[in-house]
Every structure is written in C-alpha cells, then in structure tokens.
N, C-alpha and C positions, 0 to 999 in steps of 0.2 A: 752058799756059793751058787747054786741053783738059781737060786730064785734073784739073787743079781744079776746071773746073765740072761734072764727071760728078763728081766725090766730093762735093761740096757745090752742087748743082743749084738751091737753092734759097736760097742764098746765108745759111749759118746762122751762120755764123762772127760776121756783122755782126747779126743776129737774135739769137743767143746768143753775146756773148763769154765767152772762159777765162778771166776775172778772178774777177768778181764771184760766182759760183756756186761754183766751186772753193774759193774763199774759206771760205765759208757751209759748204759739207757739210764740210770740213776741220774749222772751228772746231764744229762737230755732233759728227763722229765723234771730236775729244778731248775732248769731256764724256762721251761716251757710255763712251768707254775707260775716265775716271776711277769712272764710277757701278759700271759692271760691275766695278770692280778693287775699290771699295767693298764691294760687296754681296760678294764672294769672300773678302776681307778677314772679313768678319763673319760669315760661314758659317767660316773656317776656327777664328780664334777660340774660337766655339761648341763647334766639334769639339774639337777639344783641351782646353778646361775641362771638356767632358763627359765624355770618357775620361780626361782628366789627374788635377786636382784636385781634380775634379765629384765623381770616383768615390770618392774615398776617405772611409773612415767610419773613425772618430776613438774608441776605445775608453780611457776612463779608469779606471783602478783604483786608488783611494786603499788605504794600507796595503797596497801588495803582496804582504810578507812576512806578512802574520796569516794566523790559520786561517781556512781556510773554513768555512763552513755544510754542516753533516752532511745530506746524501738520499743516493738510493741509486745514485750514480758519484761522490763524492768525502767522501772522510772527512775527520774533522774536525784530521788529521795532513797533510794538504794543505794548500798556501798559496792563499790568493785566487787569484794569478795564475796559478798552475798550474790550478785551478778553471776558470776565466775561460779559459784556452787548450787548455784541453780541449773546453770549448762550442762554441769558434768552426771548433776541427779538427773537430768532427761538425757544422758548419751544410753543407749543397751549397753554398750559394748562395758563402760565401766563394772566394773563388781565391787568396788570398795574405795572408795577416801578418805583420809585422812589430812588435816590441818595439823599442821605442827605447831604445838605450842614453843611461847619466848623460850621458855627454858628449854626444850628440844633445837633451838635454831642454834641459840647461845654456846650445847655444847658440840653441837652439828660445824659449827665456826671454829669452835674453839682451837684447835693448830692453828690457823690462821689468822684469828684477830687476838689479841692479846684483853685477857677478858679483866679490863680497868672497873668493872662496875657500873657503866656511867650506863645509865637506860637512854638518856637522850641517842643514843645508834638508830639510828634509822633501817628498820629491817623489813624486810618484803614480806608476804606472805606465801609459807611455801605447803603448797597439798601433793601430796603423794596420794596414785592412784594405781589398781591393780585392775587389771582387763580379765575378760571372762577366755579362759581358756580356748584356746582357738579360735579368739576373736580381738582384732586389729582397730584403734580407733577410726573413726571415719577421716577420711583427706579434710573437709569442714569443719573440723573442728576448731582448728586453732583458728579459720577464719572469725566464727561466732563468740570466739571469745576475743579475741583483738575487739570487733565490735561494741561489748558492751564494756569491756577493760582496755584500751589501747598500753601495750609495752608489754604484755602477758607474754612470760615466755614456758617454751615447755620443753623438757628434756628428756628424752627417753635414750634408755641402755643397750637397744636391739645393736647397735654397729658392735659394740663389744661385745655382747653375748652372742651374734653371730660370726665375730671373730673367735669367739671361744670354741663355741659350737664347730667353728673349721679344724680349729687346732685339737679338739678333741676328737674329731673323727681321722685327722691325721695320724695320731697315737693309736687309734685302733687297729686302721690298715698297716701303722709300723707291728706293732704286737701281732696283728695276724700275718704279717711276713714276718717277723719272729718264729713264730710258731710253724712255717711252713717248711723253713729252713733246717728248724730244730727237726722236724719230722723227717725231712731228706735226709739230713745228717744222719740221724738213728736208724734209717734204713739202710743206708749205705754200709752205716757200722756192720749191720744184722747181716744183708747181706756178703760181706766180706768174710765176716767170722764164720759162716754157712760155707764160705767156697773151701774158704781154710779147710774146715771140718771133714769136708767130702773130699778134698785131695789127702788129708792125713788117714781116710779110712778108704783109697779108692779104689785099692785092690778088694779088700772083704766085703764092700756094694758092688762093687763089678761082678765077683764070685757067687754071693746071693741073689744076685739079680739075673745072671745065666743059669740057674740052681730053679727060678722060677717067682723070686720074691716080686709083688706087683710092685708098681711105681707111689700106691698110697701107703702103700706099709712103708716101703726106708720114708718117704716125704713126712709121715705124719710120725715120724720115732725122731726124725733131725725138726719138725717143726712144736712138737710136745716138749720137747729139751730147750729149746731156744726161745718159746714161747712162757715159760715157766721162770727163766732167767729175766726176759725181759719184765714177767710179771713181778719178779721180787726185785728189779732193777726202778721199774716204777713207783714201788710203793714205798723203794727207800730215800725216791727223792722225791717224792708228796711228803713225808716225816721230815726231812729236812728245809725243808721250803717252809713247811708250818710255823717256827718260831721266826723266822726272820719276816713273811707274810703277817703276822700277826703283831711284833713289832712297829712293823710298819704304818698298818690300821691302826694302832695306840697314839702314833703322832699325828696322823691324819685325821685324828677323830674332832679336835676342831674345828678344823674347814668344814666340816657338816654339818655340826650342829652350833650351837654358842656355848661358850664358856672353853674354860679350859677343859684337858682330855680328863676321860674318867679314872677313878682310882680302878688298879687292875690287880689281882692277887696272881701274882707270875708261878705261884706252885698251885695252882688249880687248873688243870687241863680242860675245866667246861668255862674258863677267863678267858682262855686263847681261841676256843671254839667261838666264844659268842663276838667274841671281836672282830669278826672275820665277816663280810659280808657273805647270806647263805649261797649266792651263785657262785662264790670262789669256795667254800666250803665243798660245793657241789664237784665240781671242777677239778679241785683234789684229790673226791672220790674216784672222780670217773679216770685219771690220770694211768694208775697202773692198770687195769683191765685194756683200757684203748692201750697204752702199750704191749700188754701182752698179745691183746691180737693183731697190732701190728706185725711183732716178731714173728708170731705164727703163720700171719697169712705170706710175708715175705720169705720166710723158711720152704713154705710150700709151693709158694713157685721157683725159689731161685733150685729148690733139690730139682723137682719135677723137669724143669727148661736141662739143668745137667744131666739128667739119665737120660733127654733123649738122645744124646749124643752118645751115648754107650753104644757101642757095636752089638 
C-alpha cells in the first residue's frame, strides 16, 4: 500500500482513468495513420506517372515507308522513318526509342478497331521516346522533323501528368491538414482531461502545493500519467491501422507495378510488414512516441499555466 501511494501520491489513477483518454488518442492516432498513408499513397502515385507514363513522348509518322524531304542529312532515297530516326538519335535530350512493331500497334488499336485480320490497314508508324531525366525536348524539334517528314505528329503526357502531379500534391496538403486537425483534436482532448483531473484533485494540489510541493513535481506526476496513456493510446491505434493499411497496399499493389497483386499469406505478420511501404512502416513506428510526447508536453503546461493561479 506504501509503495502505491509514493507511485501515485496524488491519487491520479481516480483523477485520470485509463479508459476514456486511451480511448480518444487511439481513435486519433488511426486517423492520423490513415491520412499519412493517404498523402504517401498520393506522392507515390505522382512519382511513377511522372517517371512511368508521364515521361513518354509519342512520335507518329504516317507513311513510313515514302521518301523523305531532301536538306542536307537525308536524301530523298531515305524513308520518312529513317529520317525521323535519325533526328531523334542526334536530339541529347532523348534517352531511349522505341518503334513499335505491327503486332504492338495492332493490339495497342485493338478496343478500337475491330481486328478482321486484313493487313491491307494502313498504319502509321509510331516510336515511343523517353527524355533524360530533368531534361525537356528542345522547342525545334518537331520543327526538324515536319521538315524532313511533313504530317509527323508528336504527343507527349506532361498536361496529364502535371494534372496528376497537382492533384497529388492537393491530397498531400488535405492529409497534412488531416493530420493537423487530428493533432488539435488530441490536444484539446489531453488538455480537457488535464483540467478535469486537477479540478477532481484541487483541494489535495492546493494543500501540497502551500505544504511546499514545486510546480514540476504535481506538472510531471499529471504529465508522466497522461503521457504514458496517450503512449499506450498510440500504439493501440498504430495495431489497428496496420491491417486495414496493409489491406489496402494488397489492392493497390497493381497500380505500381504490372500484373496482378501479389499472392500474400494473411497469417504471417512479416506479409503485412512487407506490404506496407517502409516510410509508412516508419510512420507507424514513430506514431505512439510522438503521441506520448504530445500528451506529456500538453499535461505540463496546461498543470503548470493552472498553479499559477493558485493563491
């Protein structure tokens, strides 16, 4: 009985119980998981249509096979496409081409032409090109290839992928106002359940505190209890957040890469770990500590700003 009332001297247990608080920062820290795994989601996204699809610029060349347009690097004994692939192996900026073969156009067409077999179709020739990272083809370019191919069209993805790119940084700043609100929220909580506490005990701190007790002993006995709740309040909604997080990533796993998602053994706890990309992994971790010191540092000014009102 001793040694309970030196660990809790000031009787907090009945002051603050482990229900209702734990409750609160738990149901805080699984929104908080979900917004952060949001906004990650939508940076990752980003990233890969910008490198992936983002990147690729779309060269068309109707009549392949005809001559090209006579200047002075291709005669008029050259084909368009030879023409055309000579421009692009003297561009820097490209890093890679690709010609699409019949059979790639065919099933590249295919929702939309109905594929009868008949080769007589008349088909353009289309090269897919990839730019070197951080580098834009020149404004000249399509000039010099009109030139020696006149109708050559070329498409590239940037309006959509910098539509992407907007819409992904708009889910971020939602998710980080997510997450700022969540934090208000759970302070406000922490703080309230703090004032409760010290009106339920305000006689026995007023008493010890004219007796001689400093202002960081009762601050750090109400911010040690409340910081230790919010820490088990955290880590029980990082465990809960983890299967539905992890579900989550299971369905999303083919917008990342190709194919369908992978087979996942749902009773191995190192299937749910590795599904999870490591910055939300991380994230998780750090979830119930930054709550608990939330709680704590909140406990210790809301006690601290209350005594100095004490007479």
């Amino acid at each position: 009985m001793a040694r309970q009332r030196y660990h809790d001297g000031l009787a907090l247990r009945q002051a603050l119980p482990g229900q209702f608080l734990p409750f609160l920062v738990a149901a805080m820290a699984f929104l908080a998981a979900l917004a952060l795994a949001g906004g990650l989601a939508a940076h990752g996204l980003s990233q890969r249509w910008t490198h992936g699809a983002g990147a690729v610029t779309t060269v068309q060349v109707p009549r392949p096979d005809d001559a090209a347009s006579a200047d002075s690097t291709a005669t008029p004994a050259s084909s368009r496409i030879a023409a055309v692939q000579a421009v692009l192996s003297a561009t820097p900026a490209v890093a890679a081409s690709h010609r699409l073969g019949e059979d790639e156009l065919r099933a590249l067409l295919a929702p939309w032409i109905e594929q009868t077999g008949d080769p007589a179709l008349p088909l353009p020739a289309v090269i897919e090109l990839r730019t070197v990272a951080g580098q834009a083809l020149p404004a000249t370019l399509m000039a010099s290839l009109q030139a020696r191919a006149p109708g050559v069209m070329m498409e590239h993805d940037s309006v959509w992928s910098d539509r992407l790119a907007a819409l992904a940084g708009s889910l971020q700043a939602c998710a980080l106002l997510a997450v700022l609100v969540v934090t208000t929220v759970a302070v406000c909580v922490v703080m309230a359940a703090t004032r409760a506490g010290l009106l339920t005990r305000r006689q026995a701190i007023a008493l010890i505190h004219s007796l001689g007790a400093t202002d960081s002993y009762i601050s750090g006995r109400f911010a040690t209890r409340v910081g230790l709740l919010a820490l088990g309040g955290g880590l029980a909604g990082s465990v809960l957040a983890l299967p539905m997080l992890g579900v989550l990533s299971w369905l999303a796993a083919p917008f990342g890469t190709t194919g369908d998602a992978p087979a996942m053994d749902w009773r191995d706890p190192q299937a749910w770990a590795a599904m999870l990309p490591h910055a939300l992994l991380w994230m998780l971790v750090a979830l119930p500590p930054v709550a608990g010191l939330a709680g704590w540092t909140t406990t210790q000014l809301t006690v601290r700003a209350w005594l100095r009102r004490l007479p």
